[in-house]
C-alpha positions, 0 to 999 in steps of 0.5 A, a space after each residue: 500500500 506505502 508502495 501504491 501511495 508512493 508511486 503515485 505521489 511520484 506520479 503526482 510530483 512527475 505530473 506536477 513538474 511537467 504541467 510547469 514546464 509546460 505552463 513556461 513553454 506555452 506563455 513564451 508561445 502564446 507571447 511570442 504569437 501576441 509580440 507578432 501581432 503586436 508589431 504587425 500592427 505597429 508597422 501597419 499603422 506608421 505604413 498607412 500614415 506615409 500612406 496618407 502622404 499620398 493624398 498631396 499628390 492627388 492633384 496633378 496641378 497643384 505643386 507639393 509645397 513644405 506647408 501641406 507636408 508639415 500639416 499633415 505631419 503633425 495630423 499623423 503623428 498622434 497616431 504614427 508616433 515613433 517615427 524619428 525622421 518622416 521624407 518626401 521625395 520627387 519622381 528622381 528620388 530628390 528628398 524635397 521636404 523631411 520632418 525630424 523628430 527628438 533633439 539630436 535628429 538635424 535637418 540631414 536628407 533635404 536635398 539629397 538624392 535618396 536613390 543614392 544613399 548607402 546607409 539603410 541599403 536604400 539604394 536598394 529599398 527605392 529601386 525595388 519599391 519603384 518596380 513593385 509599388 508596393 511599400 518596402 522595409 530596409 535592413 536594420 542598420 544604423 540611421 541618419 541619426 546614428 541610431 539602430 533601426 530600420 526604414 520604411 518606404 512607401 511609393 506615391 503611384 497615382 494611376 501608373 504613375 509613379 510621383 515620388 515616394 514617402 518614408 519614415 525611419 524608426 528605431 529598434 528601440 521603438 519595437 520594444 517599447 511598443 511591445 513593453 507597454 503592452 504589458 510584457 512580462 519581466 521574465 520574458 525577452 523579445 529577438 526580433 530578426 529580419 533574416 539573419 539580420 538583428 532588428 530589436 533585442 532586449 538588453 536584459 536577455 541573458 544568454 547562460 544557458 538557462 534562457 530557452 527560446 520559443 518556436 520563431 513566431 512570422 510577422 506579417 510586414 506591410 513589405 512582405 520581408 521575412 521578419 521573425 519574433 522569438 520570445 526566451 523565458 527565464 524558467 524562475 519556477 525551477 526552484 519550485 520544481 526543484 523544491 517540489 522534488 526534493 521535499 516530495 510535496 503530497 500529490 494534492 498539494 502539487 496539483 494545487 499549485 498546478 492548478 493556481 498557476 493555469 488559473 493564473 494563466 488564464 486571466 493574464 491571457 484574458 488580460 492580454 486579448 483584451 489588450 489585443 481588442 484595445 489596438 485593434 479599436 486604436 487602428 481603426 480609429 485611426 482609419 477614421 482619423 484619415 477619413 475625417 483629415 479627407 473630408 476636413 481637406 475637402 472643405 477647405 478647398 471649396 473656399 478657393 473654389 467658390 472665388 475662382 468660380 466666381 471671378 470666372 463667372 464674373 469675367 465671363 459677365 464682362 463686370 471687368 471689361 468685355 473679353 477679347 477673342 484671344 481671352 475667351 480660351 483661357 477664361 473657359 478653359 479655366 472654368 473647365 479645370 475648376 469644375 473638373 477639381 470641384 468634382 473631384 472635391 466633392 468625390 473625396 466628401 462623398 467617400 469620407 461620408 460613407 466611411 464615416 457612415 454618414 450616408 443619408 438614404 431618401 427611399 422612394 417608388 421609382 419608375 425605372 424606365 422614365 429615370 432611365 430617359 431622364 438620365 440618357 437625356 441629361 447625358 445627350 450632349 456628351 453622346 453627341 460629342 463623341 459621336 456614339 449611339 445611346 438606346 433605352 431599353 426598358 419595357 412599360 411594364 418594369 415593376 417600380 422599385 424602393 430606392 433613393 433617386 438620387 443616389 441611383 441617378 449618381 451611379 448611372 451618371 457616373 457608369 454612363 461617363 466612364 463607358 463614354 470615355 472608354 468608348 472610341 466609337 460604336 454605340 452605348 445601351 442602358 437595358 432594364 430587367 427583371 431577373 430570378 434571383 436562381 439566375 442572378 450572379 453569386 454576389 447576390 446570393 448572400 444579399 438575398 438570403 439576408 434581406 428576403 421576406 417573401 412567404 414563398 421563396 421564388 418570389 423573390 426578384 431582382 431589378 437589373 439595370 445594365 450599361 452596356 458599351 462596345 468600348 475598349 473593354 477591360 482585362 481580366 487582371 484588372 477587373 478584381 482592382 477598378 472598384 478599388 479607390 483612386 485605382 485607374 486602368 489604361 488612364 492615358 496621358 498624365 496631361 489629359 487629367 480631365 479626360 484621366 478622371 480621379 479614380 473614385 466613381 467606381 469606388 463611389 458607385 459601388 458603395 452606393 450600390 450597397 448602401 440601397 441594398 444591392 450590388 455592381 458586377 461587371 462583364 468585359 472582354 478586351 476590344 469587345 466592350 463592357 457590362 455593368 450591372 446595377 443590381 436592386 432588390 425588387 419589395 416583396 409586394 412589387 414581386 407578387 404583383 409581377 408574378 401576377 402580371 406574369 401569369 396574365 402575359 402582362 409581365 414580357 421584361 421578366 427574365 426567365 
């Protein structure tokens, strides 16, 4: 019986000092898990602030001065605070304007020829980021600053081209701060690596032997480098195990510690997730900062607007004198460039109000078809001007659908105006009809499940409105990226940037689509055309009166 109860209190011990060791091993794992995401979102957040940058380059006739970077530094450096030097460069890698930031950081790149600096490798970093406009991470080195860290590059490509670029600094110090103040333990010590290359170390790592290492946990880099992050505890609950078996603790005693020090765990995990939500919240507060920078931007260029309008309209009056022949050009030409930069102001608005879920919806019973004329009528003129055919074809008896008018009405427009640009010659065709959500593409299937009512479930309709041109068309590579922002594809010269457009109508087009409950696919083939497809969903009383209409024959639009 001695002989059972001892085997099992050795049995107990064994259990006991393996639920410790393992307890230390999971902690550097699960620390090591937290530590990469931690950096991860380090580095996405100061990689969307240079991001932001971009948006200076956005109006190609407007040169980048040092008062709009200095501005929009100081508007990001509440949430990309560790950066120690912040750049712009022009197209040929000049730095024309940087920022500094602590005592010892002077004025060291303005001037200079980036692409040819050897320090941080960035020679290297600009020709890459040049070639693959994606952002790109330097290796650890030494900075301008005489400090260890590494650089971030982001390239300003606006349409296809490439503009300059924007980059910022950041110490290896920064790292571990960010993860120390997220509450890492004393006992364990953080390896960042970039390959074989030191990013960030704890100076407080021991190396005796006693110090074991976590499995190298990847981070995700906005650059797509390989990072690692290996996290190595200080096993101080030896003396435990150790105790454990030299005094033989009873069985229920070892078990209670075990079990004391998972409980621990667990809460310090909790404590821990929740810090984890807490950045995620931070980030996308940040997301809504730059939103709300948009939208301030915005505003603020309406007052110069609204006086060069004015002056134009002024001229054009002859308040200040009749025009001369040799005038008139120029006068209208500068009316056509401020209305060009007033539709791109109130574009930039109309994306920081849907981020910002500030969108107003006014929903109404829409007749289709005489919104269609109405539309096609508007855009006469255009179609006239490029020569091309535009037809209508929508059947009298199109159900009328639950939509806001003018939202539906902007996303035509703006559909309409890109198929005219994109249509050299040939003809341009708005079609209307009512399609079985068994025969609707796969995009809506979802949409349909989530909002139908209907008692009986082959009721359900949608109303497709099409665009349809015999243009250029689109490649099948770039159909996944025209809904992006700002994304152009084949824009054309730099110098047509009214013709150009800004990027955002598709972007706005298909946020608006969804904010009235539908969707926007599209077909194309190179050389045969396009197909955008305006898809709303029909009420469920418009779907049982056509279902009606239909068995009486009055219903020809449906499409079976």
């Amino acid at each position: 019986m001695l002989g059972v109860t001892s085997l099992f209190a050795l049995a107990g011990l064994f259990a006991g000092d393996r639920m410790l060791a393992a307890g230390a091993r999971n902690e550097a794992v699960t620390g090591a898990i937290e530590s990469a995401a931690l950096i991860e979102g380090f580095l996405r957040v100061h990689a969307q602030a240079l991001r932001a940058i971009r948006g200076l380059h956005m109006d190609t006739t407007r040169t980048l001065r040092g008062e709009d970077f200095h501005t929009l530094i100081d508007a990001m450096a509440e949430h990309a605070s560790s950066f120690r030097r912040v750049w712009v460069t022009d197209s040929a890698g000049v730095v024309r304007y940087e920022r500094s930031f602590g005592e010892q950081n002077a004025q060291l790149l303005t001037g200079l020829d980036i692409d040819t600096l050897s320090v941080l490798d960035m020679r290297y970093v600009m020709r890459k980021s040049r070639s693959t406009a994606r952002t790109q991470i330097s290796r650890p080195d030494m900075t301008p600053s005489h400090e260890h860290g590494f650089a971030i590059v982001e390239p300003i490509v606006v349409g296809e081209r490439f503009r300059g670029s924007a980059g910022g600094t950041i110490t290896s110090d920064a790292i571990l701060g960010t993860l120390h103040a997220r509450g890492a333990r004393a006992n364990l010590y953080h390896v960042v690596m970039s390959g074989a290359d030191t990013i960030a170390i704890d100076t407080g790592l021991r190396t005796d032997g006693r110090v074991r290492f976590s499995g190298a946990e990847e981070v995700r880099t906005p650059g797509a480098e390989s990072w690692h992050v290996r996290v190595a505890y200080d096993p101080a609950n030896d003396r435990i195990r150790a105790a454990l078996w030299i005094i033989g603790l009873p069985m229920l005693g070892a078990l209670f510690i075990a079990l004391v020090h998972e409980r621990r765990q667990g809460i310090r995990l909790g404590q821990r997730s929740a810090e984890l939500e807490r950045l995620s919240v931070e980030l996308l507060r940040a997301n809504r900062a730059k939103s709300e920078f948009l939208s301030s931007v915005s505003h603020e260029l309406r007052t110069p607007l609204n006086a060069i309008v004015g002056f134009v309209d002024l001229l054009r009056d002859g308040v200040y004198g009749d025009l001369t022949a040799k005038q008139s050009n120029p006068v209208d030409r500068i009316a056509s460039s401020a209305a060009h930069l007033w539709q791109l102001v109130d574009q930039v608005l109309d994306i920081a109000r849907m981020a910002a879920g500030r969108l107003d919806l006014n929903r109404e019973l829409i007749d289709i078809r005489t919104l269609l004329l109405t539309v096609a009528t508007e855009i006469e003129p255009l179609i006239s001007k490029q020569s091309l055919s535009l037809s209508v074809a929508a059947g009298a008896s199109l159900p009328r659908v639950s939509s806001d008018p003018t939202h539906l009405r902007q996303i035509l427009i703006n559909l309409l105006g890109n198929a005219i640009k994109c249509t050299p010659s040939g003809s341009i065709t708005l079609h209307a009809r009512v399609v079985k959500a068994s025969h609707a593409p796969r995009e809506l299937e979802e949409l349909a499940d989530g909002q139908s009512q209907a008692p009986v479930p082959t009721l359900r309709r949608w109303l497709a409105v099409q665009v349809i041109d015999t243009g250029v068309g689109i490649a099948e590579k770039d159909i996944v990226r025209i809904f992006d922002e700002f994304e152009q594809v084949d824009a054309g010269p730099r110098t047509d940037s009214m013709r150009r457009g800004t990027g955002l109508g598709l972007a706005i087009s298909r946020r608006l689509a969804r904010a009235l409950g539908g969707e926007i696919t599209v077909e194309s083939e190179l050389g045969k055309g396009s197909t955008f497809s305006i898809w709303l969903p029909l009420e469920v009383v418009d779907s049982i009166s056509l279902a009606g209409a239909q068995e009486k024959g009055e219903a020809a639009a449906i499409t079976q």
